[in-house]
Structures are given as structure tokens and as C-alpha cells.
C-alpha positions as CSV (number, residue, x, y, z in Angstrom):
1,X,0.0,0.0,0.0
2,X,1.4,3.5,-0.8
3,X,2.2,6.1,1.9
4,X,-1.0,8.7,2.8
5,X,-1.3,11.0,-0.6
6,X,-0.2,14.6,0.2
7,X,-2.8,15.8,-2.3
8,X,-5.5,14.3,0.0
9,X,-4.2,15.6,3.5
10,X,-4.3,19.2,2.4
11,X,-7.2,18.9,0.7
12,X,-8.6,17.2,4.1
13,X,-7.2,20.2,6.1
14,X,-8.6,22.8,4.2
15,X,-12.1,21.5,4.4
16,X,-11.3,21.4,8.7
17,X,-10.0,25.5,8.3
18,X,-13.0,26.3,6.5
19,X,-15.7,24.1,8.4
20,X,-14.1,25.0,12.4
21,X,-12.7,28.5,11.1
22,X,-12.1,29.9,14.3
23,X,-12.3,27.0,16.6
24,X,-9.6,25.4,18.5
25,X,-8.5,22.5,21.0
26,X,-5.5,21.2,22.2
27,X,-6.8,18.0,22.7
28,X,-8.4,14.9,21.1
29,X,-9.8,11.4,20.9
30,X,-10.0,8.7,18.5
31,X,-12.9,6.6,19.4
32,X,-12.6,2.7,18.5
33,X,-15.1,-0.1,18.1
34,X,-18.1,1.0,20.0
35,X,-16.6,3.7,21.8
36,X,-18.5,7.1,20.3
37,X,-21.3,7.1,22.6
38,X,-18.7,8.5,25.1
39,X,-19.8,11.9,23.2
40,X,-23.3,11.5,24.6
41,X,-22.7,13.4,27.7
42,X,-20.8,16.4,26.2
43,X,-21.7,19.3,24.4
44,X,-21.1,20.1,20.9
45,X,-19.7,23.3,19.6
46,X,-20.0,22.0,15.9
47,X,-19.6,18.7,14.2
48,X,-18.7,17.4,10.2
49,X,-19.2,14.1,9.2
50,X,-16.7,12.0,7.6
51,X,-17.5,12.0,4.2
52,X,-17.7,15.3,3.4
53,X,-13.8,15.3,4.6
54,X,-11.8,14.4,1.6
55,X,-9.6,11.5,2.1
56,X,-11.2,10.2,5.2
57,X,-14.6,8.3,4.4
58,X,-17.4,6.6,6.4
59,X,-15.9,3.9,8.6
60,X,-16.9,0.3,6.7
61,X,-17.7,-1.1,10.1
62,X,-20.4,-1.0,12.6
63,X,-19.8,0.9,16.0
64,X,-17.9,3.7,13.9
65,X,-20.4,6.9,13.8
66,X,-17.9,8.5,11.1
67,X,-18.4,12.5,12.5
68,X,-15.8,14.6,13.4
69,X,-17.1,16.8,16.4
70,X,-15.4,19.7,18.4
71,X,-17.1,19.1,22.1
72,X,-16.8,20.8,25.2
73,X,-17.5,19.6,28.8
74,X,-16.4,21.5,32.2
75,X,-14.4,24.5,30.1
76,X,-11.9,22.5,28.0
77,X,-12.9,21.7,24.5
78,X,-11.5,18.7,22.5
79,X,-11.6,17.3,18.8
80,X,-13.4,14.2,19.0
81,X,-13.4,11.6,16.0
82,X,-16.5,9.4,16.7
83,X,-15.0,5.8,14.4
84,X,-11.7,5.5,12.5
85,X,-10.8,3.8,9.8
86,X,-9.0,0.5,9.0
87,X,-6.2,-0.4,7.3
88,X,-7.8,-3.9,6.4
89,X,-10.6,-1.8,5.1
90,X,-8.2,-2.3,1.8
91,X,-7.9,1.9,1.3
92,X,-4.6,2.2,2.0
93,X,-3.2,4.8,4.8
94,X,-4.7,7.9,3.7
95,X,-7.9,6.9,5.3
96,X,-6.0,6.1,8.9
97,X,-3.5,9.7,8.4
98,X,-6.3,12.1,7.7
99,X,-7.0,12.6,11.5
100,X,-3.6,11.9,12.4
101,X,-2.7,14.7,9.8
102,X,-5.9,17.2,10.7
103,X,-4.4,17.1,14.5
104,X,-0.9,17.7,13.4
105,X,-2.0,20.9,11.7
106,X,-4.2,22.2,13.9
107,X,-1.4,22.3,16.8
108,X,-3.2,19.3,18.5
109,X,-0.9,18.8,21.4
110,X,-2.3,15.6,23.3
111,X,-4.1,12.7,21.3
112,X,-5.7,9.3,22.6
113,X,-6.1,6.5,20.9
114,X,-8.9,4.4,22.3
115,X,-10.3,0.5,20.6
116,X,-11.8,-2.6,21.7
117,X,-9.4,-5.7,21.9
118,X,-9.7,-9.0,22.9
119,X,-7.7,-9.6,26.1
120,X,-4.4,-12.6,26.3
121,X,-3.4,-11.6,30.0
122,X,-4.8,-14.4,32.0
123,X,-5.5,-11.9,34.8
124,X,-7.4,-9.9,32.5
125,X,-11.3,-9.8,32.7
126,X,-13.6,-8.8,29.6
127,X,-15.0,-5.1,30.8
128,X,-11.5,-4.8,31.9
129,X,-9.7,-0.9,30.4
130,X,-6.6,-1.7,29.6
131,X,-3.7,1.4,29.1
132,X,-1.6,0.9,26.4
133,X,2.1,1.3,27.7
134,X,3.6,-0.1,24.3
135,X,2.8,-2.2,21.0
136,X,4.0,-4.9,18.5
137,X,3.1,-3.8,15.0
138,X,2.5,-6.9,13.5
139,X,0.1,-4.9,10.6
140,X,2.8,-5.6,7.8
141,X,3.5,-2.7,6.8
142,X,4.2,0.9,8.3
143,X,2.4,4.1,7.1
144,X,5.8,6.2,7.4
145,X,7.1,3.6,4.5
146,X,7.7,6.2,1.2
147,X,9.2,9.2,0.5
148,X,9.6,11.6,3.5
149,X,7.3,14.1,4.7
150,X,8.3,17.2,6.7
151,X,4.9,16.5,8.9
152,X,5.6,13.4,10.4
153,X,8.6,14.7,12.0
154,X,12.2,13.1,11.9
155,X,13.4,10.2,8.9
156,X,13.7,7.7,11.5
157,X,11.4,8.5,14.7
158,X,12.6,6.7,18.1
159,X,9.3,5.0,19.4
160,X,10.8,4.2,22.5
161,X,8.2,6.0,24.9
162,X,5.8,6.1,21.6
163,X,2.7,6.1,24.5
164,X,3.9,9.2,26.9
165,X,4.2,8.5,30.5
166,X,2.6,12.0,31.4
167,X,-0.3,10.7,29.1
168,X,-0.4,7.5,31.0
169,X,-0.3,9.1,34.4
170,X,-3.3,11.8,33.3
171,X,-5.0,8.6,32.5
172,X,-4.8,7.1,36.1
173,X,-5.5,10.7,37.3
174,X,-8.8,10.4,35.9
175,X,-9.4,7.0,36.7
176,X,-8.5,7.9,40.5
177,X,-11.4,10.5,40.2
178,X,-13.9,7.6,39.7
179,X,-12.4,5.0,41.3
180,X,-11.9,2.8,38.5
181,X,-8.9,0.0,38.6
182,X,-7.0,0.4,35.2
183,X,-5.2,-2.6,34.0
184,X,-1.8,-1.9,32.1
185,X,-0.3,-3.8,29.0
186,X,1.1,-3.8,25.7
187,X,-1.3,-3.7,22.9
188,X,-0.5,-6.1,19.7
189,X,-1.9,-5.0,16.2
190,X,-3.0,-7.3,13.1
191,X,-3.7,-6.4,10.3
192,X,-7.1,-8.2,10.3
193,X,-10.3,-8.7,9.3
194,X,-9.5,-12.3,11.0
195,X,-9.5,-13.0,14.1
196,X,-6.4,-14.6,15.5
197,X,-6.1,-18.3,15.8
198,X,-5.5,-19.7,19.3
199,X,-1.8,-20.6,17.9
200,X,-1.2,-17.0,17.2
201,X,-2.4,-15.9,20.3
202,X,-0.1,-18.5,22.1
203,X,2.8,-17.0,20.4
204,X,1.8,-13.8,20.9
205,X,1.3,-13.8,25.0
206,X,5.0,-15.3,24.6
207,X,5.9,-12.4,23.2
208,X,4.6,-10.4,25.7
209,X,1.0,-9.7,24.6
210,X,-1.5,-8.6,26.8
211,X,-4.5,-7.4,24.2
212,X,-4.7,-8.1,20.7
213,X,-7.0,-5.6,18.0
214,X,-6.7,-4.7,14.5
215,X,-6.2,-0.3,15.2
216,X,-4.7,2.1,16.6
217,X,-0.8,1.2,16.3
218,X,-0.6,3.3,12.8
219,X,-1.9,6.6,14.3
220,X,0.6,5.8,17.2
221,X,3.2,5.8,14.7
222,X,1.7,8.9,13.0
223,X,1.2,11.3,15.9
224,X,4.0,10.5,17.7
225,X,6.6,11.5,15.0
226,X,4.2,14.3,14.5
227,X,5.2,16.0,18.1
228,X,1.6,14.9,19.4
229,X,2.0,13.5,23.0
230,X,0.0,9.9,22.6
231,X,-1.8,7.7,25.4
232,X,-3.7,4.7,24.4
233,X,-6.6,2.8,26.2
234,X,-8.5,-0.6,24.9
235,X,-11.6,-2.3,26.6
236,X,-11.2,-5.8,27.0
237,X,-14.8,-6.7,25.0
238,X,-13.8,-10.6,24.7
239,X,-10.9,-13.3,25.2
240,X,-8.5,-13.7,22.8
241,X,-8.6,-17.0,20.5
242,X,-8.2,-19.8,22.6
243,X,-8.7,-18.5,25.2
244,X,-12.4,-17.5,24.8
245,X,-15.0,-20.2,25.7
246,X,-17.1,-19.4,22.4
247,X,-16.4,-18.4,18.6
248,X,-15.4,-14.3,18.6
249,X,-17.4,-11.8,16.5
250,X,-18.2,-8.3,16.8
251,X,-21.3,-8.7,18.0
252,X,-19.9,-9.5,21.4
253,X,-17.4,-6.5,21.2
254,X,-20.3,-3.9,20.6
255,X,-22.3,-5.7,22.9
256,X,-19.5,-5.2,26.3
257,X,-18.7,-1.7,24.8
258,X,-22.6,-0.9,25.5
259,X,-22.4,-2.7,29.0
260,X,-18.8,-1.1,29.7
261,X,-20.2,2.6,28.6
262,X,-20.5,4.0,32.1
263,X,-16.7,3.3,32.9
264,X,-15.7,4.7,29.8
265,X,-17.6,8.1,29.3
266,X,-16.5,8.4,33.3
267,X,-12.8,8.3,32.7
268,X,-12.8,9.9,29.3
269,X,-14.8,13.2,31.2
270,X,-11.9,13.6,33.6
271,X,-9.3,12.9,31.3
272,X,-10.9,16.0,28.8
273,X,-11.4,18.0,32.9
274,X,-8.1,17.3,33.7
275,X,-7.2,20.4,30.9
């Protein structure tokens, strides 16, 4: 797949400048699978929806409302991006850049990632919100691959603290303001639409896996060598392959999203509070 077209980013970002002219936020979100009715319980300034965004598209997968939306809740306003898209959607990285590149731009300076992924850490229960404290890109490819761009920072980015600590430790911040328990881990991407096999998921807890999902390590990528300071949370909506009692489907990961809503919109309020 070729590297996110230039032609398509700017065009992307001059639709944002015209539609938000005079809006701002130094913050944002990325909802995954079933995680855009966080939104619910905040107000919005103004909202665009994903196709009218050149480059970007309506998510092909259910759970993805596909609207960009500039909310506000307790003073502090953030960019929120209710679905993303998928590399396995077969559209190359252009798709997956256009937020990445729209925060970049707009002097976004803290982004977070959120999806739904099926847990491999035997201590881990489904419900469970897991913080992403570093990934294995096992995608096949990299969306920095191609000729370099000015906007995704240095040639060869160093991804060694690709998920900040500050980001991590606002993260617990908020958490500590509802008493929730986070659970901590390293996130490892696919490149999907399969789910993993039991014998991949064997191979990949011995690699140090403690969720598994098909997101979210790209933008990682993205922002990071962008400047943009990146924390990551998944909700553990199922048990890995093999590890799962029953056959997986996404049925069951929109279903425990729904259940695990309160939890969610609770620590995604403090985190935007926080400031």
C-alpha cells in the first residue's frame, strides 16, 4: 500500500479550516469499536461528518459513527473523531492519516487512541480498560514507509516512549477520580479482518502480549513522529482466540462496549477536565 497522498491531507485540512474557522482544542480522541457514545454526555460546539472530509470516508464497520465533532464539557474543549478507519478496510493509509494529519495541523498537542481488543493476559477480565504502555506492530506494513514528509517529524522517529508517560499518568488521574482500577499492558496489532487463531495468540502472550485488536498502532506511529503526545486505552470486550469459551465476533465487542459505557464516558470526562 502507498504512503497517505499529500494531495489528499491538504485537501482534508482545508475543508477542517474552512468548516471549524475559528475553533480550536489542544486535545483529542479517536474513538474505536463502539466507543463514540462517550460523546453523549458532552456538548457540541459543531460537528462534520466524515465524508464530506476528503480522504477520510465513512468507517466500513459498525460501531464507527464517522463525525468529526469539536465538544466541550467543564471549560476545555476537544476534537473528538466518533469511528476510525481500518487499514484492512483495503484503502490504504490515507484513510487512517487524515485525523492523524488534521491534529498535526491544527497544533493538537495531546491525542488518545482508544479501541476494543480482545484480552491474552490471563488476569485480565472482559470489561476490563486496559492502558496501552507499548505495541508490537504486527500490521505488515508501516504508514511512514515512502518518500519523507516534513509533517511526520524526523526520517527515523525513536518510538521508544511512543505512549507518553505524562499521558499514561493523566490517565490514572482520571481513573482515581472515579475510582476505577485500570489494567496496564502492551497492545499487539493485526492487520485483520480475521481474528487470530489460538496458535497465534499462544505465540503472541509469549511475546509479551496482553490485548490483541486490528487499530490504533498506525496513528501511534503517525502522531507520535508528529510532536503529538499519545496515550492509548483498549476495553477488553472478549478473550482472545483460545482463550475464549465461544467463537469471537463483533457482536460481542459492541455488545460489552454498550455494558462497559458507564466506565468509559466516566474516565474519558476527567481525562478532557483534567485540561
Amino acid at each position: 500500500m502507498s504512503q497517505p497522498d499529500p494531495a489528499l491531507l491538504d485537501a482534508a485540512f482545508q475543508k477542517f479550516s474552512a468548516h471549524f474557522s475559528g475553533l480550536s482544542a489542544s486535545k483529542a480522541i479517536i474513538c474505536g469499536s463502539g466507543w463514540s457514545g462517550v460523546t453523549e454526555q458532552l456538548s457540541v460546539i459543531r460537528s462534520l461528518p466524515f465524508d464530506e472530509i476528503p480522504g477520510l470516508g465513512n468507517p466500513g464497520v459498525v460501531g464507527h459513527h464517522g463525525e468529526l465533532a469539536l465538544c466541550e464539557f467543564k471549560g476545555q474543549q476537544v476534537w473528538i473523531f466518533k469511528g476510525r478507519r481500518h487499514f484492512y478496510e483495503g484503502e490504504g493509509w490515507t484513510p487512517i492519516a487524515v485525523p492523524i494529519y488534521l491534529c498535526a495541523r491544527a497544533d493538537v498537542k495531546e491525542l488518545l487512541l482508544s479501541n476494543s481488543a480482545g484480552a491474552v493476559n490471563d488476569y485480565f477480565e472482559v470489561g476490563d480498560l486496559m492502558i496501552i504502555t507499548d505495541h508490537f506492530n504486527a500490521i505488515g506494513d508501516n504508514p511512514l514507509v515512502g518518500p519523507h514528509q516534513k509533517i511526520w517529524g524526523p526520517r527515523f522517529p525513536d518510538l521508544s516512549e511512543a505512549y507518553a508517560l505524562s499521558g499514561r499518568k493523566k490517565l490514572q488521574q482520571a481513573a482515581q477520580a472515579n475510582d476505577l482500577s485500570l489494567r496496564e499492558g502492551v497492545y499487539f496489532a493485526t492487520r485483520g479482518p480475521v481474528y487470530e487463531t489460538p496458535a497465534e495468540v499462544r505465540a503472541w502472550k509469549s511475546l509479551g502480549a496482553d490485548a490483541v485488536g486490528m487499530s490504533t498502532v498506525p496513528e501511534a506511529i503517525l502522531a507520535h513522529a508528529a510532536g503529538i503526545t499519545v496515550s492509548g486505552i483498549s476495553c477488553m470486550t472478549n478473550f482472545a482466540a483460545g482463550i475464549s469459551p465461544h467463537p469471537l465476533s463483533h457482536e460481542e465487542v459492541t455488545a460489552t462496549t454498550a455494558q462497559t459505557m458507564p466506565k468509559m464516558q466516566a474516565l474519558l470526562k476527567s481525562w478532557i477536565a483534567l485540561g
